[in-house]
C-alpha positions in Angstrom: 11.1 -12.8 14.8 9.2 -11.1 11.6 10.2 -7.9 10.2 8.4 -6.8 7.0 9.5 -3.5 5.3 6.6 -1.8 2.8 7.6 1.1 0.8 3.7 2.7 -0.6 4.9 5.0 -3.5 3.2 7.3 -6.1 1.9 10.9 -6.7 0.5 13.1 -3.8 -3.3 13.0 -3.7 -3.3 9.4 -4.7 -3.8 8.4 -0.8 -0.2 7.3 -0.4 -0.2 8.2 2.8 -3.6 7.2 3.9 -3.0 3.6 3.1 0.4 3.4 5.1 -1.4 4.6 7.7 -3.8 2.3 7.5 -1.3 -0.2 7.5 0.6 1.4 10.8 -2.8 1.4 12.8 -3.5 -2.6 11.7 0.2 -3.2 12.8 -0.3 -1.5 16.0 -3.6 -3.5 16.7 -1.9 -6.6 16.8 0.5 -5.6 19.0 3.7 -5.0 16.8 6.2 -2.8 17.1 5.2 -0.1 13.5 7.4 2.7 12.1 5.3 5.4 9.6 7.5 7.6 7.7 5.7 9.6 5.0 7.7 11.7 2.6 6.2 13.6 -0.5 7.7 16.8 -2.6 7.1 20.3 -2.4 4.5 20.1 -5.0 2.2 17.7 -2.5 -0.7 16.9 -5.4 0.6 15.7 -8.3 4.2 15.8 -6.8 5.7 12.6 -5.5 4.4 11.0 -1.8 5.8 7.6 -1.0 4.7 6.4 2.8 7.3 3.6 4.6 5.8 1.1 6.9 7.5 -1.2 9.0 6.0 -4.1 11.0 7.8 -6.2 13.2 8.3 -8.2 15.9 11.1 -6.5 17.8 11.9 -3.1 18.4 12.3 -1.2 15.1 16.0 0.7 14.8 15.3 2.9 11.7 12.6 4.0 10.4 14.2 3.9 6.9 13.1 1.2 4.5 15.6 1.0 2.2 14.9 -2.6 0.9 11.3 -2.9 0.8 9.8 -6.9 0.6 6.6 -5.4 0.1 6.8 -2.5 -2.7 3.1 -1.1 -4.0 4.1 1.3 -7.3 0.9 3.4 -8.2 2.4 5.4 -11.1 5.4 4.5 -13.3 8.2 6.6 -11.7 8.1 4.8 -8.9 8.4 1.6 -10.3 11.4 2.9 -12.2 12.7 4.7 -9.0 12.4 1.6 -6.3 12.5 -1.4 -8.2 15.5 -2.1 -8.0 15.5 -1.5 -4.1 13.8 -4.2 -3.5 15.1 -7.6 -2.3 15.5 -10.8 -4.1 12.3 -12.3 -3.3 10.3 -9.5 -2.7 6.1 -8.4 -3.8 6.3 -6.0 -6.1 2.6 -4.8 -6.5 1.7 -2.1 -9.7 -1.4 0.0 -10.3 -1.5 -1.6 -14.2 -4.0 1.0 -14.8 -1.5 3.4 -15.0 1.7 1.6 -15.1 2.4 1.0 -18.6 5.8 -1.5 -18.2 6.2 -5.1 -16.4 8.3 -5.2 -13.4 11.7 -6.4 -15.5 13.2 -8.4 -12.6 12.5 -12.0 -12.6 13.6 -12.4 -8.8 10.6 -10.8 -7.3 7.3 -11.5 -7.0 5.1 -9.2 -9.4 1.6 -8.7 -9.4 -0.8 -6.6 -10.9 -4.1 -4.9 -10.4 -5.9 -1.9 -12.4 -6.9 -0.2 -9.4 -7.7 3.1 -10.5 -9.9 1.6 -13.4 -11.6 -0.8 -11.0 -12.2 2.1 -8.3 -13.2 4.5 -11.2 -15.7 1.5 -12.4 -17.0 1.0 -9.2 -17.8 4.1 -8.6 -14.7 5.0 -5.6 -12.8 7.4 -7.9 -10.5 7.9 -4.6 -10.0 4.6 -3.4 -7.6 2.6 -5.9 -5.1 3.3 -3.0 -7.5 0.7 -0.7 -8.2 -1.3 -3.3 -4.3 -2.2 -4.2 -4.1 -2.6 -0.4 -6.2 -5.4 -0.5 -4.6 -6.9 -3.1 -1.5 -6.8 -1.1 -3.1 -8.1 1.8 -4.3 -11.1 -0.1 -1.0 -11.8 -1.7 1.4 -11.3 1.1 -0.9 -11.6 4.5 1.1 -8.8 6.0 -2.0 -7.9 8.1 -4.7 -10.6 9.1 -8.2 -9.6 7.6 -9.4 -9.3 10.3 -7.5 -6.1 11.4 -9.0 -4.2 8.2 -12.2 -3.1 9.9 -10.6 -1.9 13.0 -8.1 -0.6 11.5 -9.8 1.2 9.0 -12.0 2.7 12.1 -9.1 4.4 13.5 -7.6 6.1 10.1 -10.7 7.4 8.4 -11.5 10.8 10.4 -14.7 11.6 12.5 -15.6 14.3 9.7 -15.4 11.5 6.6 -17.3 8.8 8.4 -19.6 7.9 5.5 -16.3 6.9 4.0 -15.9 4.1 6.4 -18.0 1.8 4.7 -16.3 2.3 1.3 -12.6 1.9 2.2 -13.6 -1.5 3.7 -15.3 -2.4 1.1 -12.6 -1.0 -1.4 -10.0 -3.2 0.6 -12.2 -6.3 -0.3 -12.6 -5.3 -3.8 -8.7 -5.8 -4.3 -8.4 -9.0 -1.7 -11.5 -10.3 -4.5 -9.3 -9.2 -7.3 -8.3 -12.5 -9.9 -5.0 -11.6 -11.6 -5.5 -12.7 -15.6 
């Protein structure tokens, strides 16, 4: 039986919540049992948002992930918040665009992509959230790739179709992504 815990964390408006989502609806594709717990301050944008996910295999008790194997830290107060939540063994993955520090544990996996300067680059000034996602796709194959699309169909609204295309192809941009 697989169980794997993500905790999405950062500041509201960065699409925290979008991408766990995103990664509920690909869990629920393939048949697994998904918990989706968003949680963000009063402030919403600009305040905190961090999004739980849980995939598995069996019946999921909690919705609660309290020690996340797959931890994606989009600003610096998360990292310092939930990084020492996560397991031994754990992906820790950090928007290095605006993450200043190194993850200090040497236990865990940790893996970095600028995500806002690649999205700003490319010209997706709203999609570094998507474009971390596929970085942790590549890194941990917590969904198969072929989920994004179908995925990505059920989470982006009706009335922000023409942003289809550019969440998929945002998601590739970070499974394309060469750590230095």
């Amino acid at each position: 039986m697989s169980t794997t815990q993500v905790l999405i964390a950062g500041f509201g408006g960065q699409g925290i919540l979008f991408a766990g989502k995103f990664l509920a609806y690909a869990g629920l594709l393939q048949g697994r049992n998904v918990s989706w717990l968003p949680s963000y301050g009063p402030e919403m944008r600009g305040g905190t948002a961090n999004c739980s996910v849980i995939l598995s295999d069996a019946q999921v008790g909690s919705p609660i992930v309290g020690r996340p194997d797959i931890l994606i830290a989009m600003n610096l107060p998360s990292l310092d918040k939930y990084e020492n939540e996560a397991p031994a063994g754990a992906s820790i993955f950090v928007d290095s665009s605006l993450v200043s520090r190194r993850v200090r544990r040497q236990d865990v996996n940790a893996y970095y992509i600028p995500a806002t300067q690649i999205s700003n680059d490319q010209g997706y000034q709203t999609l570094a959230n998507m474009i971390l996602m596929g970085h942790v796709i590549a890194k941990t194959g917590v969904i198969p790739q072929d989920m994004i699309a179908p995925a990505m169909k059920k989470v982006v609204s009706a009335r922000h179709a023409e942003l289809l295309d550019k969440n998929i192809e945002a998601v590739q941009l970070g499974i394309d992504y060469k750590e230095e």
